[in-house]
mmCIF file as gemmi writes it, N, C-alpha and C atoms, coordinates in Angstrom:
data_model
loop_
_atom_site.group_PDB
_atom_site.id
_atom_site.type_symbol
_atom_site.label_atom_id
_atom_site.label_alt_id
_atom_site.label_comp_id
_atom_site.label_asym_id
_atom_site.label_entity_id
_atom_site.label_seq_id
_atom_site.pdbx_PDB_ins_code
_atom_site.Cartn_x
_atom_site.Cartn_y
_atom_site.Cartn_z
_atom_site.occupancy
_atom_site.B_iso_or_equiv
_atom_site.pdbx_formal_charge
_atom_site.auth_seq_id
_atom_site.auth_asym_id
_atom_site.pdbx_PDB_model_num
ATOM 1 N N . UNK Axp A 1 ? 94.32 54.055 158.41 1 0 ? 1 A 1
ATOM 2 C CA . UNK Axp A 1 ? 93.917 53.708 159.761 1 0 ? 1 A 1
ATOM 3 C C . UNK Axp A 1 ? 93.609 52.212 159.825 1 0 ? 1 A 1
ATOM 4 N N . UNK Axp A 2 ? 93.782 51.68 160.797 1 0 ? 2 A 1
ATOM 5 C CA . UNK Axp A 2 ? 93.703 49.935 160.643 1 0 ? 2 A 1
ATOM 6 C C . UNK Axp A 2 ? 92.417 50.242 161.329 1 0 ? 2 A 1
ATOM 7 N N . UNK Axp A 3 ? 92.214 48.772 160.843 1 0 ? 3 A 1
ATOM 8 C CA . UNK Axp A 3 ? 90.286 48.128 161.516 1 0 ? 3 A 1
ATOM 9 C C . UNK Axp A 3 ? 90.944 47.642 162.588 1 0 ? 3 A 1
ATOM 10 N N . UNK Axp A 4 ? 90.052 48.429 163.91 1 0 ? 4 A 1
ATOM 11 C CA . UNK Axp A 4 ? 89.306 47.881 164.867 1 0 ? 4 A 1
ATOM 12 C C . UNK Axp A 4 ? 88.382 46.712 164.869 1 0 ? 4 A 1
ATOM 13 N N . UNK Axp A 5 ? 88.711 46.096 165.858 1 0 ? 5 A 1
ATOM 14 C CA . UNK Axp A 5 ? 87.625 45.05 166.611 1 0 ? 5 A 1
ATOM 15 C C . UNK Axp A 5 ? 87.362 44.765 167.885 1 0 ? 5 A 1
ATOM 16 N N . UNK Axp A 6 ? 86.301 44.752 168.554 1 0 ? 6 A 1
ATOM 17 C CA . UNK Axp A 6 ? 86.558 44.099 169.385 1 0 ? 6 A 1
ATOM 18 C C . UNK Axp A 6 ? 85.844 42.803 169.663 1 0 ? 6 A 1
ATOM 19 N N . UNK Axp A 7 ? 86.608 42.12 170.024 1 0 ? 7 A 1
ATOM 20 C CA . UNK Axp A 7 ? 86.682 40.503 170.12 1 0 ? 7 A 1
ATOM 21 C C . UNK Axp A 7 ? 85.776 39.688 171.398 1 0 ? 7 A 1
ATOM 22 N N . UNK Axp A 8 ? 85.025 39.163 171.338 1 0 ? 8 A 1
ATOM 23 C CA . UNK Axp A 8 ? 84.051 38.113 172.272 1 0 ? 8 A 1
ATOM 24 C C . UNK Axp A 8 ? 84.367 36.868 172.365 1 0 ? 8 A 1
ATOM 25 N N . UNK Axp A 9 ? 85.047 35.941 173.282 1 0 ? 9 A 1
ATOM 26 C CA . UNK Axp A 9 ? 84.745 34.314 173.628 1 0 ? 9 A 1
ATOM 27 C C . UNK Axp A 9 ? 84.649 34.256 174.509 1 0 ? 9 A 1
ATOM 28 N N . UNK Axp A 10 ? 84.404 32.873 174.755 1 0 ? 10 A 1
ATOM 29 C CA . UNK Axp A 10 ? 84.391 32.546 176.2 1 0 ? 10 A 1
ATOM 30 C C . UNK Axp A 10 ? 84.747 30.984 176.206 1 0 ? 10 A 1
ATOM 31 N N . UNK Axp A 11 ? 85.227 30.52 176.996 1 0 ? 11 A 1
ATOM 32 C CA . UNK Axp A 11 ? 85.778 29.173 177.031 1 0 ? 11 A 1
ATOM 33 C C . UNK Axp A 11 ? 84.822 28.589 178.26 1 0 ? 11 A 1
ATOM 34 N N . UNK Axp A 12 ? 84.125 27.419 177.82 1 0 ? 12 A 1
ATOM 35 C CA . UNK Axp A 12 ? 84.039 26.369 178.593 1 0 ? 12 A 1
ATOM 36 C C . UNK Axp A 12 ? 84.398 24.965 178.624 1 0 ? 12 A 1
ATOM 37 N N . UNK Axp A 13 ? 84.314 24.534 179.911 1 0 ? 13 A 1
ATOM 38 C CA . UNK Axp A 13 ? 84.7 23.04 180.18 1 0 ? 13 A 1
ATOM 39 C C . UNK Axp A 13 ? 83.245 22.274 180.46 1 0 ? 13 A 1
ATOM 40 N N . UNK Axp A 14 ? 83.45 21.423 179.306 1 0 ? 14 A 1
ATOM 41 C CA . UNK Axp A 14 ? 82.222 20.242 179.421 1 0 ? 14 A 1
ATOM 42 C C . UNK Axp A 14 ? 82.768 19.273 178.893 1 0 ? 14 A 1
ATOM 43 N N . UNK Axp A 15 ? 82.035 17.921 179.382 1 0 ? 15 A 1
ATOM 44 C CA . UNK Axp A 15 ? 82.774 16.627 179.341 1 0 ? 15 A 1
ATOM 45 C C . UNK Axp A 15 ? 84.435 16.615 178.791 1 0 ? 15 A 1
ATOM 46 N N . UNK Axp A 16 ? 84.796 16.985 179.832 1 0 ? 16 A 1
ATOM 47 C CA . UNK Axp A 16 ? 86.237 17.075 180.416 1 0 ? 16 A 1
ATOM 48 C C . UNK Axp A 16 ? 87.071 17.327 178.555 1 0 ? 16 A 1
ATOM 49 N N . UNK Axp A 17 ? 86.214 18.287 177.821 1 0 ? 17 A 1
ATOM 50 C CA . UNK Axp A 17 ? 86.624 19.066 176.866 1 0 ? 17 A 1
ATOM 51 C C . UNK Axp A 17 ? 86.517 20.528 176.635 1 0 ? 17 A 1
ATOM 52 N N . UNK Axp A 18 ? 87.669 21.065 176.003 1 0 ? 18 A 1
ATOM 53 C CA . UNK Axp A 18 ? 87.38 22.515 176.516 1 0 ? 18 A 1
ATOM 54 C C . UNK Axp A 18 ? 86.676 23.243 174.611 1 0 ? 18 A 1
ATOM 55 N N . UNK Axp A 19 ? 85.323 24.221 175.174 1 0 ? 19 A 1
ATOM 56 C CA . UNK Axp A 19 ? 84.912 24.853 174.186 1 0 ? 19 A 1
ATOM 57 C C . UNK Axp A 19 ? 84.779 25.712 174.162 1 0 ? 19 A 1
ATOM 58 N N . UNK Axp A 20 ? 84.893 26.701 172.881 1 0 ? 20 A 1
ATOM 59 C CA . UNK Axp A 20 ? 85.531 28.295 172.664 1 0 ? 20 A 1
ATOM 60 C C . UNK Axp A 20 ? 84.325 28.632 172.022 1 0 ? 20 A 1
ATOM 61 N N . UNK Axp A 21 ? 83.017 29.696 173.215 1 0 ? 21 A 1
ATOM 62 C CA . UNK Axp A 21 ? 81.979 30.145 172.471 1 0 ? 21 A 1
ATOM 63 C C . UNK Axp A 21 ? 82.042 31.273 172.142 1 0 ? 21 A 1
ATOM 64 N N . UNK Axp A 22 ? 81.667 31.962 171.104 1 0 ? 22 A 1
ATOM 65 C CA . UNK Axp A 22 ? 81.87 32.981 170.644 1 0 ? 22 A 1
ATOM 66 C C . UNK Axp A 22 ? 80.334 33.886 170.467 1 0 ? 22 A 1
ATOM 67 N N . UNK Axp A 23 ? 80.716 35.427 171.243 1 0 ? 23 A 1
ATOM 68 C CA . UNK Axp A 23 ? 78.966 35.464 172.153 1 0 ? 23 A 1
ATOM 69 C C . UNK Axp A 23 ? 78.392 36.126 170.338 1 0 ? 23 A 1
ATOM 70 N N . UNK Axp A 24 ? 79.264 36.529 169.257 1 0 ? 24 A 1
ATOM 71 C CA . UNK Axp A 24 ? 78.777 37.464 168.595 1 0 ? 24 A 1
ATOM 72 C C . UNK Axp A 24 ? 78.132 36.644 167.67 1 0 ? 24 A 1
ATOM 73 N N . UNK Axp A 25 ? 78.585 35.145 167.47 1 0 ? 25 A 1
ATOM 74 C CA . UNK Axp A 25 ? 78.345 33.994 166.575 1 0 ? 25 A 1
ATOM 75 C C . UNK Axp A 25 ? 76.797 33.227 166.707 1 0 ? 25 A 1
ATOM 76 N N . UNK Axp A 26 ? 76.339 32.504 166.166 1 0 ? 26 A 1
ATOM 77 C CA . UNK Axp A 26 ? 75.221 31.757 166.448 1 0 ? 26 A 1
ATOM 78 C C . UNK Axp A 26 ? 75.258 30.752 165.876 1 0 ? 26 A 1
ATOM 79 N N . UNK Axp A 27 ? 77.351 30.272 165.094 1 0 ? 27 A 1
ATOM 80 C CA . UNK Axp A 27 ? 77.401 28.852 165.467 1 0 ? 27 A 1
ATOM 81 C C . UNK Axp A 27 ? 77.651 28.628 166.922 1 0 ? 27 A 1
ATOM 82 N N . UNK Axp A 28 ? 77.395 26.757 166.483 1 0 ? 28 A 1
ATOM 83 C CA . UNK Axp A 28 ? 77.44 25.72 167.827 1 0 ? 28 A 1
ATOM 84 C C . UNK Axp A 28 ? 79.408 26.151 168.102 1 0 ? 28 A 1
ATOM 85 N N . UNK Axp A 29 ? 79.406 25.415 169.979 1 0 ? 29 A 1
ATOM 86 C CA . UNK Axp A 29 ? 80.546 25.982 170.358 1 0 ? 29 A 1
ATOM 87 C C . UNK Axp A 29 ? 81.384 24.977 169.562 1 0 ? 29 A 1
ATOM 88 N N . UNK Axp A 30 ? 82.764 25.512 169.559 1 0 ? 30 A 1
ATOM 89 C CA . UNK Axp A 30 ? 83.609 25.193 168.856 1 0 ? 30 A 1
ATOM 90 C C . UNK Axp A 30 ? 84.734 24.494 169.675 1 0 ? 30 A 1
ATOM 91 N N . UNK Axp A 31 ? 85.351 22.894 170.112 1 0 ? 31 A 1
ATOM 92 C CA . UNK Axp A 31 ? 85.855 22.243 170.276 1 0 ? 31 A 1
ATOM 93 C C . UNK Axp A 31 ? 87.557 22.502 170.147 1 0 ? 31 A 1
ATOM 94 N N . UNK Axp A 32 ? 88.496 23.412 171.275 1 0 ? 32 A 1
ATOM 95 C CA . UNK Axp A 32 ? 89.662 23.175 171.153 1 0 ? 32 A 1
ATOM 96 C C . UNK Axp A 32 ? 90.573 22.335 171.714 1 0 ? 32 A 1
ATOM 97 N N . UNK Axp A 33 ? 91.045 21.459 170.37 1 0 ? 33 A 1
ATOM 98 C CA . UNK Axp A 33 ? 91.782 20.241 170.556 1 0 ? 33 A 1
ATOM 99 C C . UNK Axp A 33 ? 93.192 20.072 170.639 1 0 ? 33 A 1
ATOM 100 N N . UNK Axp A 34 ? 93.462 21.352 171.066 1 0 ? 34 A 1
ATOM 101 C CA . UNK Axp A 34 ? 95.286 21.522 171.176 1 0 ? 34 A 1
ATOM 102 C C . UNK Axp A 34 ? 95.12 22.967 171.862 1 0 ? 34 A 1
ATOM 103 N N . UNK Axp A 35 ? 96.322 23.065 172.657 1 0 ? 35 A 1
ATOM 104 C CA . UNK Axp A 35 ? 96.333 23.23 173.664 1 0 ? 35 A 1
ATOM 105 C C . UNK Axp A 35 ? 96.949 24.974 172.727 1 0 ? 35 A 1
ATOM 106 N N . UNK Axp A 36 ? 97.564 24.746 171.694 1 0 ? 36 A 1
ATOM 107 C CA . UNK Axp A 36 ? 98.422 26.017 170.755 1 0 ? 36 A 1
ATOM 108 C C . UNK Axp A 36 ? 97.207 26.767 170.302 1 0 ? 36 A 1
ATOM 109 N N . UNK Axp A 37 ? 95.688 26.246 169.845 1 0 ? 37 A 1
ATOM 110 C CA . UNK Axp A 37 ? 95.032 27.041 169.717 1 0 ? 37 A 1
ATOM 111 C C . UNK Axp A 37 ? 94.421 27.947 170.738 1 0 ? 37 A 1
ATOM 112 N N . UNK Axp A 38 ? 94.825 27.906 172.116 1 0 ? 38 A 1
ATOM 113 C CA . UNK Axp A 38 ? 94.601 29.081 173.108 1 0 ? 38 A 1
ATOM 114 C C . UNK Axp A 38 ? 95.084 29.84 173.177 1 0 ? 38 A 1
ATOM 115 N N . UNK Axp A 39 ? 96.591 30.112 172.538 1 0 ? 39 A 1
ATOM 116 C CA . UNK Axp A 39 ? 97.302 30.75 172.336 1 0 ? 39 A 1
ATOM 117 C C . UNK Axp A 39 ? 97.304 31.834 171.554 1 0 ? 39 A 1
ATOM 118 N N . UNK Axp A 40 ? 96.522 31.418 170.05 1 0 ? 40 A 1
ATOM 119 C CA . UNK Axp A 40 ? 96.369 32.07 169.264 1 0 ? 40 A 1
ATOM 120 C C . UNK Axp A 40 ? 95.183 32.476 169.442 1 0 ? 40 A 1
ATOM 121 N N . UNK Axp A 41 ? 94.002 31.865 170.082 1 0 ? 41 A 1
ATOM 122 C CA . UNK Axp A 41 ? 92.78 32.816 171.052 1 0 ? 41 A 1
ATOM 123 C C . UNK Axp A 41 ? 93.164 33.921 171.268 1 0 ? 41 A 1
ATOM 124 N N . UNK Axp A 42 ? 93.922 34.076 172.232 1 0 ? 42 A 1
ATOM 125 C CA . UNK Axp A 42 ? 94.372 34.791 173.275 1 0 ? 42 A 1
ATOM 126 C C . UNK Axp A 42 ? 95.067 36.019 172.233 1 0 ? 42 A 1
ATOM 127 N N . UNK Axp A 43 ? 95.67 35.924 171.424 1 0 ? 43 A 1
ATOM 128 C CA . UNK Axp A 43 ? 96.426 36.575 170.771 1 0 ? 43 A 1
ATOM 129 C C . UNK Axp A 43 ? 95.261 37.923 169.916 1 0 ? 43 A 1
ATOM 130 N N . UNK Axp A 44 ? 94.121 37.086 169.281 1 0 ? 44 A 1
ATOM 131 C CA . UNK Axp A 44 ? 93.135 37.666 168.434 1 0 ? 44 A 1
ATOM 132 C C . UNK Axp A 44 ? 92.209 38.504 169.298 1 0 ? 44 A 1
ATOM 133 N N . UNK Axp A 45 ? 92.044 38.182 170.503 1 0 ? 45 A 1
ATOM 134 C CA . UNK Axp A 45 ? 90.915 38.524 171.462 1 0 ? 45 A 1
ATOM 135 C C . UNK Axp A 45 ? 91.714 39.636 172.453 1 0 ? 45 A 1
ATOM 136 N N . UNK Axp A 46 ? 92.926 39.569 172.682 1 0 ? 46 A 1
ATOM 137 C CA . UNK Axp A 46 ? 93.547 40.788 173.225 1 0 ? 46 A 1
ATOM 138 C C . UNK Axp A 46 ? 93.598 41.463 172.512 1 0 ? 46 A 1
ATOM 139 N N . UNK Axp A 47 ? 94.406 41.398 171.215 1 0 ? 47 A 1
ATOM 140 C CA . UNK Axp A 47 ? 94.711 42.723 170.047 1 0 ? 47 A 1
ATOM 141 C C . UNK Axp A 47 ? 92.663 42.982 169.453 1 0 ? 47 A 1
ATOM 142 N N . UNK Axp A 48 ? 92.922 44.399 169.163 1 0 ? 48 A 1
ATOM 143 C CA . UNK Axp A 48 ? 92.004 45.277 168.896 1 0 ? 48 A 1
ATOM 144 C C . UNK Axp A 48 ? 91.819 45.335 167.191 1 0 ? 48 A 1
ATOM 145 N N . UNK Axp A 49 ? 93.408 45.667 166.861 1 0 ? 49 A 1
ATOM 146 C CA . UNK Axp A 49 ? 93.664 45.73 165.32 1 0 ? 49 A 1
ATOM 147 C C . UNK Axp A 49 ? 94.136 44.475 164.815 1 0 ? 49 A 1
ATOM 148 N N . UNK Axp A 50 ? 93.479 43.782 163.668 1 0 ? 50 A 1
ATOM 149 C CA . UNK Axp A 50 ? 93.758 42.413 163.157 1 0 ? 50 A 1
ATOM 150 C C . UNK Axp A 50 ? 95.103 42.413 162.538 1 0 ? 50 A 1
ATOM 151 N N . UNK Axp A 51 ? 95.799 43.588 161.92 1 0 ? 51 A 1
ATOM 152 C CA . UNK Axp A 51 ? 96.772 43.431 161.435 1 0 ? 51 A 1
ATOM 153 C C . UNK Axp A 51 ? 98.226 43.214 163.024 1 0 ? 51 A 1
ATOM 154 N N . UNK Axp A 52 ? 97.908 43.701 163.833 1 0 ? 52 A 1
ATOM 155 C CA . UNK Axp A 52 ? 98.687 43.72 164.714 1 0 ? 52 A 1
ATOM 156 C C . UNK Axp A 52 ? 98.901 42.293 165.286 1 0 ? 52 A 1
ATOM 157 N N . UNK Axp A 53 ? 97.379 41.991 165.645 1 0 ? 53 A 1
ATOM 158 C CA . UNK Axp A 53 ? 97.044 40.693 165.653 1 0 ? 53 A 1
ATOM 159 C C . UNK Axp A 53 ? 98.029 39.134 165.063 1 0 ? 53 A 1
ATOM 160 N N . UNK Axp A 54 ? 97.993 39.706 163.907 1 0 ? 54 A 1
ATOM 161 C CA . UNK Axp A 54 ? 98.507 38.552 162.703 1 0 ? 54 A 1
ATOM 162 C C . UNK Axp A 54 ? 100.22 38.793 162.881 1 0 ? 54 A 1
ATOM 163 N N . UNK Axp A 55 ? 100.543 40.111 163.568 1 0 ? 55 A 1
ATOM 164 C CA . UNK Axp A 55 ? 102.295 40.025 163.619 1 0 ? 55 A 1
ATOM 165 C C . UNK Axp A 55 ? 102.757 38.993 164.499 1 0 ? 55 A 1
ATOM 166 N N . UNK Axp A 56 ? 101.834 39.411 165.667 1 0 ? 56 A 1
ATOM 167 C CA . UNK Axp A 56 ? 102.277 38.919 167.038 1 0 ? 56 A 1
ATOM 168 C C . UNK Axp A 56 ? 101.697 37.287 166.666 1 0 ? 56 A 1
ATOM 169 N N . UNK Axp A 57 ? 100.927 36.482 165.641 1 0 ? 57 A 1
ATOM 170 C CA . UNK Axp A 57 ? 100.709 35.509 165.276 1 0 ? 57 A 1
ATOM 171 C C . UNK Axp A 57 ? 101.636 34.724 164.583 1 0 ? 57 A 1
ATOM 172 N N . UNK Axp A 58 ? 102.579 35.851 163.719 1 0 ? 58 A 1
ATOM 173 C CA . UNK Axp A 58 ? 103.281 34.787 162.979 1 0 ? 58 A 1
ATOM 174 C C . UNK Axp A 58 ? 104.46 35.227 163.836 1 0 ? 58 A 1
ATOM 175 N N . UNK Axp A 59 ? 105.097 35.95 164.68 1 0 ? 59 A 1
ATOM 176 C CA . UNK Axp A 59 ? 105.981 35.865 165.822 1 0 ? 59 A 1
ATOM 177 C C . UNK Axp A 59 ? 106.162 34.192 166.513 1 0 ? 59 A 1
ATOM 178 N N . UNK Axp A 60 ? 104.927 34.056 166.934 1 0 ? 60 A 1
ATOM 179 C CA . UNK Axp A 60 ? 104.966 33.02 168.257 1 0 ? 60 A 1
ATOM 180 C C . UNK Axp A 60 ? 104.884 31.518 166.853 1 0 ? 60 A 1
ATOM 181 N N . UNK Axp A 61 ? 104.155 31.741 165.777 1 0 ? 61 A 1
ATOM 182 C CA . UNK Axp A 61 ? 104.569 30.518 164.988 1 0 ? 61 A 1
ATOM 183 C C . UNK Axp A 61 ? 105.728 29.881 164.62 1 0 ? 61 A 1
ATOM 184 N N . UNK Axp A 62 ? 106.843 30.96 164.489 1 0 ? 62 A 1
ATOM 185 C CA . UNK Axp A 62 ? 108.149 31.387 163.781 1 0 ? 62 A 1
ATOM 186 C C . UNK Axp A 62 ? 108.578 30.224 165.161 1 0 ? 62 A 1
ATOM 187 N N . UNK Axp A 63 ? 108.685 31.017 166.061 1 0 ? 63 A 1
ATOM 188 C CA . UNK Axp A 63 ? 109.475 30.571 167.267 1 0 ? 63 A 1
ATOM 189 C C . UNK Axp A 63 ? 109.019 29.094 167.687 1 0 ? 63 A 1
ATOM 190 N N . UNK Axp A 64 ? 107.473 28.58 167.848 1 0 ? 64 A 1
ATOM 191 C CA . UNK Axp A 64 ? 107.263 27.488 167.935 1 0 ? 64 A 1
ATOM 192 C C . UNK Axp A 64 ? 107.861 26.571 166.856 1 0 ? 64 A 1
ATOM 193 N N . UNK Axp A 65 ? 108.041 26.893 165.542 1 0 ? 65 A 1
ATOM 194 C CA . UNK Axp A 65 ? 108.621 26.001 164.128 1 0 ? 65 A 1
ATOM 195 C C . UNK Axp A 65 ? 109.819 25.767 164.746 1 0 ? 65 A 1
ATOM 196 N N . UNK Axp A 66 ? 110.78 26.889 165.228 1 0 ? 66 A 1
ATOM 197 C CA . UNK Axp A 66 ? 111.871 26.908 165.577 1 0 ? 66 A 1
ATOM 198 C C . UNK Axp A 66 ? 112.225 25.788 166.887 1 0 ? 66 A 1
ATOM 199 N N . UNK Axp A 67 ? 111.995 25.77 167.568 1 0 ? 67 A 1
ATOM 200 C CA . UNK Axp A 67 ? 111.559 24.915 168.435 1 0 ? 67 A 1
ATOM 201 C C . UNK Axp A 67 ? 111.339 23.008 168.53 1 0 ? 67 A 1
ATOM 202 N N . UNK Axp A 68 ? 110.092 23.244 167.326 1 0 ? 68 A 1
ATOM 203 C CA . UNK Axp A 68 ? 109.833 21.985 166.875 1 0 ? 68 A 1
ATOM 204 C C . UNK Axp A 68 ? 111.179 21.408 166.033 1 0 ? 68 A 1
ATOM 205 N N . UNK Axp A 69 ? 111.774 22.2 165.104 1 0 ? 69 A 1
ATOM 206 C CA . UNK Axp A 69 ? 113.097 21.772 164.464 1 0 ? 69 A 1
ATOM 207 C C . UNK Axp A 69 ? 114.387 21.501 165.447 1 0 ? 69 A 1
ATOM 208 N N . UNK Axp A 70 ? 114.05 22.037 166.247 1 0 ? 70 A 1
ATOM 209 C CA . UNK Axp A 70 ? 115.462 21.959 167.129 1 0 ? 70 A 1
ATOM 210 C C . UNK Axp A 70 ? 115.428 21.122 167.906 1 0 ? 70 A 1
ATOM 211 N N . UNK Axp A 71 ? 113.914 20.31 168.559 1 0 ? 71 A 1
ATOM 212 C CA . UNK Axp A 71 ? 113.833 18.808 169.226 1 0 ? 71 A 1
ATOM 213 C C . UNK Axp A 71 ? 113.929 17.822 168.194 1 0 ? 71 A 1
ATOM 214 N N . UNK Axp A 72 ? 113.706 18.245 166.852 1 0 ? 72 A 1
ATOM 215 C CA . UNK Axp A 72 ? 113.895 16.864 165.977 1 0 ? 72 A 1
ATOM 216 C C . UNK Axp A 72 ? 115.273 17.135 165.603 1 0 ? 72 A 1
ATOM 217 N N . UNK Axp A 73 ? 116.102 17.826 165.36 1 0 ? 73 A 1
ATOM 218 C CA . UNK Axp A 73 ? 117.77 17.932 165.55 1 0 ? 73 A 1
ATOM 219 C C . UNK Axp A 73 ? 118.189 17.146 166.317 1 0 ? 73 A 1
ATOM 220 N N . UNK Axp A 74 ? 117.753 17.236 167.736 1 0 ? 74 A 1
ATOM 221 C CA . UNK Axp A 74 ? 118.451 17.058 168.924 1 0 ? 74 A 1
ATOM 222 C C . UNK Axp A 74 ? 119.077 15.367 169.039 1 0 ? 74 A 1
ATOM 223 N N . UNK Axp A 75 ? 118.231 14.436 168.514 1 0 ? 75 A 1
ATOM 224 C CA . UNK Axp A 75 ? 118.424 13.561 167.798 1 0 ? 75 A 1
ATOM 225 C C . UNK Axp A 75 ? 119.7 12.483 167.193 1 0 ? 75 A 1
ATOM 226 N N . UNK Axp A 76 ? 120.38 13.605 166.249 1 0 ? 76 A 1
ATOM 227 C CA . UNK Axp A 76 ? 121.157 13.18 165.126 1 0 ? 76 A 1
ATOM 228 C C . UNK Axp A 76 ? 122.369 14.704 165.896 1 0 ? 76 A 1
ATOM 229 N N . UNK Axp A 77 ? 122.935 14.699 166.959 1 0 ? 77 A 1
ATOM 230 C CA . UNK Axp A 77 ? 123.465 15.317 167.322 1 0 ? 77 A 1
ATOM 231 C C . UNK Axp A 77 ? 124.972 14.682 167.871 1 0 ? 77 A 1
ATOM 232 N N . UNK Axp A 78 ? 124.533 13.297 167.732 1 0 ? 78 A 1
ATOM 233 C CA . UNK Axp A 78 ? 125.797 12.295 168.448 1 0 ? 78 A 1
ATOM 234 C C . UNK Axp A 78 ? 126.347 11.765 167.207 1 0 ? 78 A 1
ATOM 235 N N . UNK Axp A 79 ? 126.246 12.507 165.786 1 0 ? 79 A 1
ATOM 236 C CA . UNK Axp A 79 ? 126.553 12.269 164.539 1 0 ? 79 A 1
ATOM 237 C C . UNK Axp A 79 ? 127.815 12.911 164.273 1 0 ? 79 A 1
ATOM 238 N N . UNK Axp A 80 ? 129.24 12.665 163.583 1 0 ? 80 A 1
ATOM 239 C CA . UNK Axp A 80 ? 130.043 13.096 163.313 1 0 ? 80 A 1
ATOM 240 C C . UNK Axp A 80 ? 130.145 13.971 161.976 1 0 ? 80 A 1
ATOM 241 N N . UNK Axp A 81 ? 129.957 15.167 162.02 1 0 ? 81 A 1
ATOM 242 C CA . UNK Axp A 81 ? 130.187 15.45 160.286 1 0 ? 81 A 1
ATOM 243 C C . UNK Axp A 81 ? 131.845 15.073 160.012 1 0 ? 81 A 1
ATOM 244 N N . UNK Axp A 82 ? 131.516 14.531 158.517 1 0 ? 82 A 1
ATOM 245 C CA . UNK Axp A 82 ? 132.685 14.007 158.149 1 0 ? 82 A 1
ATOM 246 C C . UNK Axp A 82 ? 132.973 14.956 156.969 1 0 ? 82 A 1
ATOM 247 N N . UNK Axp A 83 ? 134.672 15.813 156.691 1 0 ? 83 A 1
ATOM 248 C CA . UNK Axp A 83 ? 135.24 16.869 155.866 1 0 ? 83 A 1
ATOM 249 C C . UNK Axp A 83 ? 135.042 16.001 154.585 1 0 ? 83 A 1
């Protein structure tokens, strides 16, 4: 049977920075500085089961890598391969 969780944050905006408090924690809020870690918020705090969690995590990584390689391709595209 997989572990259950269920998941608590909350996001606020202060000095025009956004912070991810977490109600179960009694660290200080936590500072997100890219815009990809909401993503993966979002990902941990919807799913229930962590293993499910971590699929749909390395899914959207896979595809973002993919992505990132294919704008730095895009580049070296006016290149001739030579036989």
């Amino acid at each position: 049977m997989a572990k259950q969780y269920i998941p608590n944050a909350f996001l606020k905006l202060e000095d025009s920075q956004v912070n991810a408090i977490f109600a179960w924690s009694q660290r200080p809020p936590e500072i997100i500085h890219y815009q990809s870690w909401l993503t993966i918020l979002e990902i941990f705090v919807h799913e229930h089961d962590i293993e499910s969690a971590y699929k749909i995590f390395q899914r959207v990584q896979s595809a973002n890598n993919q992505k990132e390689i294919t704008a730095k391709l895009q580049q070296y595209q006016h290149l001739k391969i030579m036989p």
